[in-house]
C-alpha positions as CSV (number, residue, x, y, z in Angstrom):
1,X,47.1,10.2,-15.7
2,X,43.6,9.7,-16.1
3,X,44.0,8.5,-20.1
4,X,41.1,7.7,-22.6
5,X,41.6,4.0,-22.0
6,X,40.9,4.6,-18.0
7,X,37.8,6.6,-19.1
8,X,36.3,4.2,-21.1
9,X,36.9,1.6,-18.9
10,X,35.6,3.8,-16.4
11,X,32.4,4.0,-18.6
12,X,32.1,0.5,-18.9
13,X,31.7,-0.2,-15.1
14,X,29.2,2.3,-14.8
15,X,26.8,0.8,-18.0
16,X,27.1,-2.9,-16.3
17,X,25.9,-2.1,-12.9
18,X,23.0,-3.3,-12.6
19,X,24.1,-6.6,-14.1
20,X,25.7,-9.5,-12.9
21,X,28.0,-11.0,-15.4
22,X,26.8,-14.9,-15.5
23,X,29.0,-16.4,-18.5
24,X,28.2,-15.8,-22.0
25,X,25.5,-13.4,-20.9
26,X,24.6,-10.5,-18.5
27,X,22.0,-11.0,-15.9
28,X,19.7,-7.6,-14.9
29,X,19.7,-7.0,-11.4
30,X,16.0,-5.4,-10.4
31,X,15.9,-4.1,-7.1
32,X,12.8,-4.2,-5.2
33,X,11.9,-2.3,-2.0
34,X,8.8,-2.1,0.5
35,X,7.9,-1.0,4.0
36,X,6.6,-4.5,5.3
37,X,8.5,-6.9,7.2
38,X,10.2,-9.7,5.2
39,X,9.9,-13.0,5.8
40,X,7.4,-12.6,8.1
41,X,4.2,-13.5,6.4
42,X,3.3,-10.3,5.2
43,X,1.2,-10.8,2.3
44,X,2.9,-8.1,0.4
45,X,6.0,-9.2,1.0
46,X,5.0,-12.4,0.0
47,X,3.6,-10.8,-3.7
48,X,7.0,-9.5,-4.2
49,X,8.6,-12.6,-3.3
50,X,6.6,-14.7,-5.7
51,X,7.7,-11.9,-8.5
52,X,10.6,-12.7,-8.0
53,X,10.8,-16.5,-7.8
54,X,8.7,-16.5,-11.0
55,X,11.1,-14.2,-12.8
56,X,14.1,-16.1,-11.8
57,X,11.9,-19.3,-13.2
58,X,11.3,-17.8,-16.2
59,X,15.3,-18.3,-16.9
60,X,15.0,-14.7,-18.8
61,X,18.5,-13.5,-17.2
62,X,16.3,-11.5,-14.6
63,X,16.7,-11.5,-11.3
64,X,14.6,-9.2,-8.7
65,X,16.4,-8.5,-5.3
66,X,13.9,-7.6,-2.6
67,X,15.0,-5.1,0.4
68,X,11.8,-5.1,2.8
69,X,11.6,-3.1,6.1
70,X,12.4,-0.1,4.6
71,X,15.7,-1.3,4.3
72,X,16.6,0.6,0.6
73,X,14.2,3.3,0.7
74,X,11.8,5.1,3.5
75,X,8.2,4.5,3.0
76,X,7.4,7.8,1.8
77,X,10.6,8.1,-0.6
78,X,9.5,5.3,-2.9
79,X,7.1,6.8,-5.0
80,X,9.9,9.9,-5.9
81,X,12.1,6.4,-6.5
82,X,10.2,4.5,-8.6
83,X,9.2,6.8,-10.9
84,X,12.0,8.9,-11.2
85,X,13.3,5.2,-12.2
86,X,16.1,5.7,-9.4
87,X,14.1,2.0,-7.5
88,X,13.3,-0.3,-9.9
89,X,9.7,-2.0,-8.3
90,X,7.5,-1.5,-4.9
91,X,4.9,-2.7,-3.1
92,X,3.7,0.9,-2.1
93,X,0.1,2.3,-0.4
94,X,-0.9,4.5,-2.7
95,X,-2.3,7.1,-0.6
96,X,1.6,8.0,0.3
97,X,1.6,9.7,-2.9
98,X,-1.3,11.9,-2.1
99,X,0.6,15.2,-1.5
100,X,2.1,14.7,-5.1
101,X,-1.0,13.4,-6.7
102,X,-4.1,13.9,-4.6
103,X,-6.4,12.0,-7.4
104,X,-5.0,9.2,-4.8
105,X,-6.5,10.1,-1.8
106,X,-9.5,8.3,-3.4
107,X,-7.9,5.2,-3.0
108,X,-8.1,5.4,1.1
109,X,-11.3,7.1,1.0
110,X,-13.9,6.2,3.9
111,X,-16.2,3.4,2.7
112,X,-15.8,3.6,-0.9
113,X,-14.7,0.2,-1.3
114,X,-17.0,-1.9,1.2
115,X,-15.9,-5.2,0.7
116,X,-13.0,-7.5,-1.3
117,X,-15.6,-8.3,-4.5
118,X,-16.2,-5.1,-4.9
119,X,-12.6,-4.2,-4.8
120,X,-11.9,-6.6,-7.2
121,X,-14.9,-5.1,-9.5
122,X,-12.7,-1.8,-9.1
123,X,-10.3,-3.1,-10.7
124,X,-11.7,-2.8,-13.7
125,X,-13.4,0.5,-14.1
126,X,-13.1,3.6,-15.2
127,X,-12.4,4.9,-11.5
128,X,-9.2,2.7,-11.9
129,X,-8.3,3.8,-15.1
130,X,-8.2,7.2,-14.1
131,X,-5.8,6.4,-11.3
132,X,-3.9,4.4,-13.2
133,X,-3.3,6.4,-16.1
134,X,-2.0,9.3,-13.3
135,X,0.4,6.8,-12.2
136,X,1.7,5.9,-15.5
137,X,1.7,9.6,-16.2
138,X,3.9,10.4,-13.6
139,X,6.2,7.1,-14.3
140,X,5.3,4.4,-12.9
141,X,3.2,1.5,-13.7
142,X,1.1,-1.4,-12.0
143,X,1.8,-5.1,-12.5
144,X,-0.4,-6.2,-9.8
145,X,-3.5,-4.6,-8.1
146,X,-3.9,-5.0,-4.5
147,X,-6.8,-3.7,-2.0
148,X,-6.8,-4.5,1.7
149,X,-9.1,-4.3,4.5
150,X,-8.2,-2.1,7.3
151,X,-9.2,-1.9,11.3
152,X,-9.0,0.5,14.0
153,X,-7.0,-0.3,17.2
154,X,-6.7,1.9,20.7
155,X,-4.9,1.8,24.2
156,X,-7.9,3.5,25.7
157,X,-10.8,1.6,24.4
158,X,-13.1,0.2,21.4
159,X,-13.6,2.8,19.2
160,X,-17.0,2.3,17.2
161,X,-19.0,5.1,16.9
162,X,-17.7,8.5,15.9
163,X,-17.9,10.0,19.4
164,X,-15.6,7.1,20.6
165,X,-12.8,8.8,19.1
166,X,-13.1,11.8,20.6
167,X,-9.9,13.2,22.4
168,X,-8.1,10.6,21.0
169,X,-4.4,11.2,19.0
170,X,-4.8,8.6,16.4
171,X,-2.8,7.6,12.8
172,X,-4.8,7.2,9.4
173,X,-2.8,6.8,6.1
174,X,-4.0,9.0,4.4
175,X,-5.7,12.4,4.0
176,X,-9.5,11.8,3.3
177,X,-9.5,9.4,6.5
178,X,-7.8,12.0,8.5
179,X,-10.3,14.7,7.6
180,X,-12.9,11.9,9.0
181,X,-10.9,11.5,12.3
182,X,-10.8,15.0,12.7
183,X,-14.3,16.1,12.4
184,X,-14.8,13.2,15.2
185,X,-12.7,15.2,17.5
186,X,-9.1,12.7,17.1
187,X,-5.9,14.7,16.5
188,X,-3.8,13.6,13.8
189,X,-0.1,12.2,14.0
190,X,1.1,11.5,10.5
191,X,3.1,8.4,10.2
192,X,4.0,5.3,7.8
193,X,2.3,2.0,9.4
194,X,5.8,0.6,9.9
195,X,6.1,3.7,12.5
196,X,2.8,3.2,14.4
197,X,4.0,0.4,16.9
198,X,6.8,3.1,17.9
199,X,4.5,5.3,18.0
200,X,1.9,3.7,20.3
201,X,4.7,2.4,22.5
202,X,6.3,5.9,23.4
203,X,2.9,7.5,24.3
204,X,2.7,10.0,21.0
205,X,-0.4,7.6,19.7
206,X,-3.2,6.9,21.0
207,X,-4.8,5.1,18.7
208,X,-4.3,4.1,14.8
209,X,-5.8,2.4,11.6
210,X,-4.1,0.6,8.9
211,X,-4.7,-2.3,7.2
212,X,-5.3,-5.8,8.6
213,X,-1.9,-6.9,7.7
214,X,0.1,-5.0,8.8
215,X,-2.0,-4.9,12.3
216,X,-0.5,-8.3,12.0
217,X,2.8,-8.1,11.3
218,X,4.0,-4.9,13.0
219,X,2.0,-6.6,16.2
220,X,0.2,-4.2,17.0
221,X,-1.5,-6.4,19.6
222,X,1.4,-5.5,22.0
223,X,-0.2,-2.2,23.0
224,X,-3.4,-2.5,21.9
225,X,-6.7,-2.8,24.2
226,X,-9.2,-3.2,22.1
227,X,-9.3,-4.0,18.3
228,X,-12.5,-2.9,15.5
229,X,-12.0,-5.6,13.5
230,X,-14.0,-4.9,9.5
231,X,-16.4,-7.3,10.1
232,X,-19.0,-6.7,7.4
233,X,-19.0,-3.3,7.6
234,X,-15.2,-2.5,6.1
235,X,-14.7,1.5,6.4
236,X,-11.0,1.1,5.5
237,X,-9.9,-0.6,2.3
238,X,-6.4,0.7,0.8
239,X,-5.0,0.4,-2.6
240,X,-1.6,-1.0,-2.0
241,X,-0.1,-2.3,-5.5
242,X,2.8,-3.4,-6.9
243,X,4.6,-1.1,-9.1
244,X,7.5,-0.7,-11.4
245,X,9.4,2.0,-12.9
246,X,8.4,2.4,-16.8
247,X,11.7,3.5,-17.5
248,X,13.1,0.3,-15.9
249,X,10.6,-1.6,-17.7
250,X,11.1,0.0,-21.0
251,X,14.6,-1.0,-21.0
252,X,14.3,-4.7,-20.7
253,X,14.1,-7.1,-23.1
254,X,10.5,-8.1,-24.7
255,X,10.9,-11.6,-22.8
256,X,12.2,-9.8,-19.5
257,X,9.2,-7.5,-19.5
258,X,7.0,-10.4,-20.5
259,X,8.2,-12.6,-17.7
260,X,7.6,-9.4,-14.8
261,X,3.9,-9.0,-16.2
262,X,3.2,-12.7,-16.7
263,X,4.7,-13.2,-12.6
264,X,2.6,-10.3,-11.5
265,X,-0.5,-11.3,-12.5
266,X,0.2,-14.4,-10.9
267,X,1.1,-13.3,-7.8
268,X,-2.4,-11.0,-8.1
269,X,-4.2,-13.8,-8.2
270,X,-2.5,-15.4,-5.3
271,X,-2.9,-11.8,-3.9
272,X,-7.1,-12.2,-4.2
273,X,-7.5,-15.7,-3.0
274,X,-5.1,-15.3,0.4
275,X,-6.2,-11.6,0.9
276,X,-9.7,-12.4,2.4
277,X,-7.7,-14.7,5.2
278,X,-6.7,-11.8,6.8
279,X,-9.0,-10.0,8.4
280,X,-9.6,-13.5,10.8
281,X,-6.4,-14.4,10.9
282,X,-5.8,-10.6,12.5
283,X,-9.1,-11.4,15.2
284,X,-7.4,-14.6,16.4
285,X,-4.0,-12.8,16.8
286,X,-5.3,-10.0,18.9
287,X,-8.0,-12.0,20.9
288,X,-4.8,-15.1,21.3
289,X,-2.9,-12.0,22.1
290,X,-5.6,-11.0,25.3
291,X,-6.7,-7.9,23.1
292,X,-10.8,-7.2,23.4
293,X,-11.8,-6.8,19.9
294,X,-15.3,-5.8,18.5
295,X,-16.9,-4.7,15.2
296,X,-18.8,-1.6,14.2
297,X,-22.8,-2.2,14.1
298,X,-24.2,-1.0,10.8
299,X,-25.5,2.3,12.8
300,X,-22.1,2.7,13.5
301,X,-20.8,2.2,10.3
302,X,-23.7,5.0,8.4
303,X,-22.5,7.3,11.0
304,X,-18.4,6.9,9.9
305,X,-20.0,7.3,6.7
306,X,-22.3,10.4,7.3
307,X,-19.8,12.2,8.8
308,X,-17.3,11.1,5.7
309,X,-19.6,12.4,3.4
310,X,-19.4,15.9,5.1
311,X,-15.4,16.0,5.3
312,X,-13.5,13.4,3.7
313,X,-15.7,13.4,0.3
314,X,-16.2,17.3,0.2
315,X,-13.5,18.2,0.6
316,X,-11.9,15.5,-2.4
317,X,-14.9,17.0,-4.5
318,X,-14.0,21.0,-4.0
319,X,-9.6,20.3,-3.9
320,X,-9.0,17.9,-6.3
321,X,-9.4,18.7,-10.2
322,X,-11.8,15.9,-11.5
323,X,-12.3,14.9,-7.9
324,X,-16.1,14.9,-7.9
325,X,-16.2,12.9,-11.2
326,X,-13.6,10.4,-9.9
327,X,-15.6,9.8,-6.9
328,X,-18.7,9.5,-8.9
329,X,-17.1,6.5,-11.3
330,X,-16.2,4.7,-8.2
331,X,-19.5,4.8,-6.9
332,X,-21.1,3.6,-10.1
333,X,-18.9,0.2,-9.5
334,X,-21.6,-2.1,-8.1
């Protein structure tokens, strides 16, 4: 007989998972997924795992458990996750999000960002306010910002110039940089980064960008033949932050919550000072690795951009609600 004592024991097990009895007290249990490989050197990875060694530190009865790899969640299912509070944090590219919010697209768009100062400028502005307050809006929220520097890599040759592309079947992460690819001639396959080295492997890619990190840690390298490296002229730059559900957050204690913000900040700023390492550490992998690897000229680079400005940012202007202003309060950002 299923009696009211059953039920609300029943009812009891249900409201403590998520916790982890630990004595007098009852630990939370935060569960944190990404995409990236763990344990690898993957410095998103590594922001997550500083969360949650700094958490744990804080002694707030918080613990963060971290399921890389795509191990919890697919790539693509986090956002629906997290702010449905279903996942409780992510490290998650942004762009991902763009069928559900394409305010984001702006966040991969070709050349916006340039370099990691002015990324870091961005940070700030109203461009990001406006993105963030759409994230918060739909349930999520940031506890540390993250920009990285993307390259291209092909199995036929360097591409460079828009009319390298051409023929090519390539990956891009996001919309505004597949609009690009396409009005160079590339065909588009659609695919999270931590699908690309499949991808290349079986024969359905040709070619791909993604950031310089993940270029890294998925090696890439493997079937690459010839790498376009950022250089000083950066087309690709992707917001990738850290995020956590605000009904998650809301529910912790004012210490918990203070301890998550306090740990992301710091592992922002660790985010900012090892970011800029990447881009050579990914030129000695792939050159160690036998791979040719070049960098766009800055005729190339006002070409990609030209040819941006006549997809990728018209399009964002005319689809997206706001899109021209958003694009506009980016470009202010000096």
């Amino acid at each position: 007989m299923f009696t009211r004592t059953k039920a609300v024991t029943l009812t009891a097990v249900v409201a403590l998972m998520g916790t982890v009895a630990t004595g007098a007290t009852a630990q939370t249990v935060l569960k944190a997924s990404h995409q990236f490989p763990g344990g690898k050197g993957d410095i998103r990875d590594e922001m997550v795992q500083m969360i949650a060694r700094d958490v744990a530190a804080a002694d707030v009865d918080l613990e963060i458990q971290i399921f890389p790899g795509s191990s919890l969640y697919k790539p693509n299912d986090q956002w629906n996750a997290v702010t449905r509070g279903l996942l409780d944090m992510t490290s998650f590219p942004l762009d991902y999000a763009s069928g559900r919010h394409p305010e984001f697209s702006a966040t991969l768009m070709p050349g916006l960002v340039g370099n990691f100062d002015r990324a870091k400028r961005l940070n700030d502005s109203e461009f990001m306010t406006d993105i963030k307050k759409v994230i918060e809006d739909a349930g999520a929220m940031v506890i540390a910002d993250a920009w990285l520097s993307g390259a291209f890599a092909s199995k036929q040759g360097c591409i460079t110039s828009p009319d390298t592309l051409k023929g090519q079947v390539i990956r891009a992460a996001g919309p505004a940089f597949e609009e690009m690819l396409v009005a160079a001639g590339a065909s588009i396959s659609s695919m999270p980064s931590s699908e690309i080295y499949t991808g290349m492997q079986t024969g359905v890619l040709d070619a791909a960008n993604t950031s310089s990190a993940s270029f890294v840690s998925y090696r890439l390298f493997e079937h690459a033949k010839c790498l376009t490296a950022p250089g000083e002229n950066a087309l690709w730059f992707m917001y990738e932050p850290v995020l956590v559900s605000k009904k998650v957050f809301e529910r912790l204690t004012p210490e918990q919550q203070k301890a998550i913000l306090a740990a992301g900040e710091k592992a922002e700023a660790f985010f900012d000072e090892e970011v800029r390492k990447g881009d050579q550490l990914m030129v000695d992998t792939y050159k160690k690795a036998g791979v040719e690897v070049v960098e766009m000229s800055k005729e190339d680079y006002d070409a990609w951009l030209e040819l941006a400005k006549q997809s990728s940012y018209k399009n964002f202007a005319e689809k997206v609600e706001g899109g021209d202003a958003l694009i506009e309060k980016a470009l202010a950002v000096q």
